[in-house]
N, C-alpha and C positions, 0 to 999 in steps of 0.2 A: 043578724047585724054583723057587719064584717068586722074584723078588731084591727086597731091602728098597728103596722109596724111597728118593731120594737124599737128602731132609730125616734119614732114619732114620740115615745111614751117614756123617754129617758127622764124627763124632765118631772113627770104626771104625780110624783109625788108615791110612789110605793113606798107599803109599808114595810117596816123591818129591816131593812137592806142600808141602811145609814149608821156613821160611825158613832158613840157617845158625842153628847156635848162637850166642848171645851169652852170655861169659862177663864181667862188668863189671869191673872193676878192684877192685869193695868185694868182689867175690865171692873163695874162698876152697874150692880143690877138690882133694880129693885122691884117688887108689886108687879112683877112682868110673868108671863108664860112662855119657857122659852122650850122648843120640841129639841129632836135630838138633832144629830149632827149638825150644828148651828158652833158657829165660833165666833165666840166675842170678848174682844179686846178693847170695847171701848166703853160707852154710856148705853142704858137700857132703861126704859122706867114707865110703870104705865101703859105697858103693849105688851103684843104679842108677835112672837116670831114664828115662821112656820118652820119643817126642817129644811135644814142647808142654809139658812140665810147666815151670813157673816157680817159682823161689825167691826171695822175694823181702826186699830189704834186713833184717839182721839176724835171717833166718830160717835153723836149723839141722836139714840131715838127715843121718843116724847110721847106718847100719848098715843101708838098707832098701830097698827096692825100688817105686818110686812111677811107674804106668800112665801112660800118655796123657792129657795135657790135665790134668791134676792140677793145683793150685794152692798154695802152701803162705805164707799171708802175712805178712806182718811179724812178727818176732818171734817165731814158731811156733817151737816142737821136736819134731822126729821122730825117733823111735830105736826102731827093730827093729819097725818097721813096713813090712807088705804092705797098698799101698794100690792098691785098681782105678781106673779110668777114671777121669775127669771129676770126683775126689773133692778137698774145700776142706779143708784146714785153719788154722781163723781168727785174726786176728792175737793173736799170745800163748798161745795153748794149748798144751796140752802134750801128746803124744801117746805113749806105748808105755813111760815112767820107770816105775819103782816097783820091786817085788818079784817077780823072774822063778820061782818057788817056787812061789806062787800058781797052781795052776790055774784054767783058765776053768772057773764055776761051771757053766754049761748043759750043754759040752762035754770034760768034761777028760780026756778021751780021745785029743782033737784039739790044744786048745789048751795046751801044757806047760810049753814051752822057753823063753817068754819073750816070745815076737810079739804082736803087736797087728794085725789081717785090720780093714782097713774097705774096705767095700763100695761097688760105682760109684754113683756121685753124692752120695754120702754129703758131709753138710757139719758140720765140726766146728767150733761157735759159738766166736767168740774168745773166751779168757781160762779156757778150760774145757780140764779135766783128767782124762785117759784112763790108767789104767793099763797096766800088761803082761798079755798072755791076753788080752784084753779083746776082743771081735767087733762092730766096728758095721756095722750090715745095709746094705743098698744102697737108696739115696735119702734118708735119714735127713737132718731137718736139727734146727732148733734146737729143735722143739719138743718132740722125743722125749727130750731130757736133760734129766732130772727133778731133778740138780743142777749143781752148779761141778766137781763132780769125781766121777770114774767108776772104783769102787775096781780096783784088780786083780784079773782074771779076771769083769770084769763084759759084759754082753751087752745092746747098745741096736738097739732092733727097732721102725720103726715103729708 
């Protein structure tokens, strides 16, 4: 098996090689698992963080499980969100609120209980509003949300 570049596998998540956690004084954590190099300066509670991801001042995550190297910046809300790798969510937006009732329309088979799946690298424009169910595909950035806000059980797909 050939092995990926090492440009490819910056991201991949090795072990050992990341710096301590910083938890700030503004930050605010609780019943979470947070890995190392993770910096937050904001709200945590009820999730887990993978390393590298940062929270940043006055940003809130809820109930959710958020990959390596994540971003989540000022002002953002996260709640009952499964987010992969290297994914942004932009200052102010709102990610996974609404109506957990709602199935996702493409998939509602999959999507039921209430989560919001956005995919690696996916980037969530600040000020912009993502329901529950809702599936954003992986590399997704601003140009594929066609509005300010993305009803529940909606699906954004390159």
């Amino acid at each position: 098996v050939a092995r990926q570049p090492a440009a490819d596998r910056q991201h991949e998540g090795r072990r050992g090689d990341r710096q301590p956690t910083r938890i700030q004084p503004s930050a605010r954590v609780a019943n979470s698992f947070i890995s190392q190099g993770c910096v937050i300066e904001g709200e945590v509670s009820n999730s887990i963080l993978s390393p590298g991801v940062k929270v940043l001042r006055g940003a809130k995550v809820r109930d959710s499980v958020i990959m390596h190297d994540s971003v989540i910046e000022a002002g953002a809300v996260v709640d009952h969100v499964i987010a992969d790798k290297l994914s942004r969510f932009g200052s102010n937006s709102q990610v996974g609120l609404g109506d957990a009732k709602q199935e996702n329309k493409r998939f509602p088979d999959h999507l039921k209980e209430g989560l919001t799946v956005v995919g690696k690298a996916a980037h969530i424009p600040a000020k912009i509003k993502v329901g529950t169910n809702c599936i954003v595909y992986p590399k997704v950035d601003a140009s594929a949300f066609p509005a300010e806000e993305i009803s529940d059980g909606g699906t954004i797909v390159i």
